[in-house]
N, C-alpha and C positions, 0 to 999 in steps of 0.2 A: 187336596187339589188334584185335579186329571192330571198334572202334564206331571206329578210327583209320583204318581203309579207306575207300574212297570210293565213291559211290553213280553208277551209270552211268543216264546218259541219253539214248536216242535218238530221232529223230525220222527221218521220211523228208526232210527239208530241213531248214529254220530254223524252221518254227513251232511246234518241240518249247523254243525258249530263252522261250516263254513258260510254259510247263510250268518251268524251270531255274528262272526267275525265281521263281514261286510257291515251289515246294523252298528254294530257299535263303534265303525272308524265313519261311517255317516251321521249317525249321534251317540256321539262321546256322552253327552249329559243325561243317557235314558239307563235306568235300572232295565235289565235283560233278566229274565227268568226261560233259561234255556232248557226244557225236558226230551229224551233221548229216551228212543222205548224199543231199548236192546235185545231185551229178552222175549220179543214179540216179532223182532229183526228176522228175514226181511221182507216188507211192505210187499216189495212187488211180485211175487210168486204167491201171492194170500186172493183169497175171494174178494171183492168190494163189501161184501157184507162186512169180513170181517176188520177189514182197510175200515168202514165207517165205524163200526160200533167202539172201537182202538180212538180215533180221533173223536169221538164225541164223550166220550170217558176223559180223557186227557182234558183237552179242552174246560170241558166242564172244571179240571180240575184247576186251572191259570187262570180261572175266570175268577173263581173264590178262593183265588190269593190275591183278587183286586187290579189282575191284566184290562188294561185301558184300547188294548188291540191284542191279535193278535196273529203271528205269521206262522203260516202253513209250510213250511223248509223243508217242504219234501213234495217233489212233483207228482209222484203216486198217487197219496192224500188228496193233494189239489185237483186232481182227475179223477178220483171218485168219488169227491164228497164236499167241494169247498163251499157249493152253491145249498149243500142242506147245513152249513154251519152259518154262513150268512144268514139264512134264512132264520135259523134260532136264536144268534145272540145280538142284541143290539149296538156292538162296539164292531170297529172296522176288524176285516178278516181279509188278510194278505196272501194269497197264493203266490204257486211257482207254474211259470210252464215252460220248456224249450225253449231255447232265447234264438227260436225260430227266423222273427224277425230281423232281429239285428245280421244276424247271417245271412238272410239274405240282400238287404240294404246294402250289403257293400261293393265297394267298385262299382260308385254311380250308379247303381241300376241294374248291372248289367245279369245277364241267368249268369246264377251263381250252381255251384255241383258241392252240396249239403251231407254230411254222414251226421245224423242224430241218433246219440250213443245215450239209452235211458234203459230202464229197466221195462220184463216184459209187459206189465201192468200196464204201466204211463203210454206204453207204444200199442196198447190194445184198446183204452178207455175212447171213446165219444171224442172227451173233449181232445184230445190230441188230431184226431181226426180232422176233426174241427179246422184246429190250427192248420193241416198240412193243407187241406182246400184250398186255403186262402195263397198258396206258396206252390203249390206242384205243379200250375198250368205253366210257370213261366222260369221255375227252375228244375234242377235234377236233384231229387232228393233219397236220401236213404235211410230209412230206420235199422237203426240196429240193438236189439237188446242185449245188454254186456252185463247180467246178474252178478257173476262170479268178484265182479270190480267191489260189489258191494259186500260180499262177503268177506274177502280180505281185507279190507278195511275193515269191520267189522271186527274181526279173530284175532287184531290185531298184528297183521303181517305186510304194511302197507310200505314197508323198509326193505323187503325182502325181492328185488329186483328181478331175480330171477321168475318167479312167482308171478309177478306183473307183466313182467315181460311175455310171456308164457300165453295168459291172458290176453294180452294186446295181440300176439299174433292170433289168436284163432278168431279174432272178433272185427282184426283190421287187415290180418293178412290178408284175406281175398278180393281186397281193393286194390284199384292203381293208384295209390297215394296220389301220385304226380297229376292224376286229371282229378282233383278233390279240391275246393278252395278253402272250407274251414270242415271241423269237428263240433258238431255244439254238445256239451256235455247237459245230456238232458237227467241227470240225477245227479243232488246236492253231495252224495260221499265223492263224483267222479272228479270233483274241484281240485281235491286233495291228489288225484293223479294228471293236473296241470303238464307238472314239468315231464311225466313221463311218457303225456302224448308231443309235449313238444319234441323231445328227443326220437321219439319211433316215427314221427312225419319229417317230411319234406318241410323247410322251412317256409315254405310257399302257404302251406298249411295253417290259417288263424284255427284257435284251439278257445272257443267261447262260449260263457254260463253266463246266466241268468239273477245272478248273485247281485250285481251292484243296482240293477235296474227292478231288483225288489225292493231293497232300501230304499231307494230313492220315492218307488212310489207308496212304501211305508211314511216316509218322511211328510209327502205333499197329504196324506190324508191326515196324519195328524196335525199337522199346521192348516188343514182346512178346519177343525174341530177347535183352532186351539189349543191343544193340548200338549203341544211338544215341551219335554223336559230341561229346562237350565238350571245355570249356577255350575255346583260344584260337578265333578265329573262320576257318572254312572259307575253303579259295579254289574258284573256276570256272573250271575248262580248257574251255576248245573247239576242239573237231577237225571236221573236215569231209572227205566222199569227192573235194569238188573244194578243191584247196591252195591254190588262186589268194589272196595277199595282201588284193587287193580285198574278197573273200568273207568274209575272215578280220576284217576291219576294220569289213564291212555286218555281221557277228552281233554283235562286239562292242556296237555302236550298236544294234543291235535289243534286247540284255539291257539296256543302261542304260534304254532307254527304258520299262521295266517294274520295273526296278530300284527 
């Protein structure tokens, strides 16, 4: 039966298990097949050629493990190539983009002053453009690409505070926090440094991804198919393009830690 299939999950590295994470406390009852394609890490500094042919390999291969959808947890991907995956497979295909909107919706309406912190790709493709059109006449917005977020995470050094810190200032330091009303974190690893842009902002500062409001619309398209999973409660595979044990034991620990 569809709704007993499992739902694939990719990301150009690890920062799609915060993506996994959100999915499976919105449904508990769906088998998750999370793939992490580390040793091709990272997405956003790559050609879209090579962004595409990456996700169309992958993919292909969640498909013939029997994936009933599948989400794109990584907003690079989603900007260079979601609408040529649509286009090939006949099961729903879930991207990511800037959780653009929500940020600026808030405070009734009013212009909101936006720092979108994504990697250079996502802040270069079309469709992000796209997005900003629809937003920049009536707000103040800023792209900002923060790569280096991705690589430490990545390396494994996302503990190392100094390190982040380091990072956060060359990428926020030249703002005046205090005239800033949110951060949208426009790339799925930046999830994972939550609590460290809570701390280097001004409390004033909402700090907001795109994470729950993919699930959510992962959820309503599989319950428009029928196919959402019950009964007993799901499990989470994760796979990675680098096998290494280590690697395999750092994502574990990165899902608990959103878990």
């Amino acid at each position: 039966m569809a709704g007993a299939a499992p739902i694939g999950i990719f990301d150009s590295g690890l920062g799609g298990l915060s993506v996994t994470a959100a999915v499976h406390r919105l449904l508990p009852a769906e088998n998750l097949l999370f793939y992490g394609d580390s040793a091709y890490a990272p997405y956003g500094i790559k050609s879209p050629e090579q962004v595409r042919e990456r996700c169309f390999t992958i993919t292909d291969a969640l498909v013939a493990r029997g994936a009933k959808a599948i989400v794109v947890a990584c907003n690079t991907a989603t900007s260079v190539c979601v609408g040529d995956l649509r286009a090939r497979y006949p099961i729903p295909i879930v991207g990511m983009e800037p959780a653009l909107k929500p940020a600026c919706d808030r405070d009734a309406g009013r212009p909101q002053r936006v720092i979108v912190a994504a990697t250079p790709l996502t802040l270069k493709e079309t469709k992000f453009a796209r997005l900003l059109a629809r937003f920049q006449a009536d707000h103040t917005i800023w792209s900002q690409p923060c790569p280096d977020l991705v690589t430490i995470l990545e390396s494994g050094h996302l503990d190392d505070r100094d390190l982040v810190r380091e990072a956060l200032d060359r990428y926020l330091g030249p703002y005046d926090l205090s005239q800033v009303d949110s951060i949208v974190l426009g790339c799925t690893h930046f999830v994972f440094y939550r609590d460290y842009f809570r701390e280097y902002c001004p409390p004033t500062v909402a700090v907001i991804d795109g994470n729950e409001g993919t699930a959510r619309q992962l959820r309503k398209l599989l319950a428009g198919r029928g196919e959402l999973g019950g009964g007993d409660p799901g499990s989470v595979s994760i796979g990675n393009s680098d096998p290494s044990p280590e690697l395999a034991a750092y994502s574990r620990q990165l899902l608990e830690r959103l878990s």
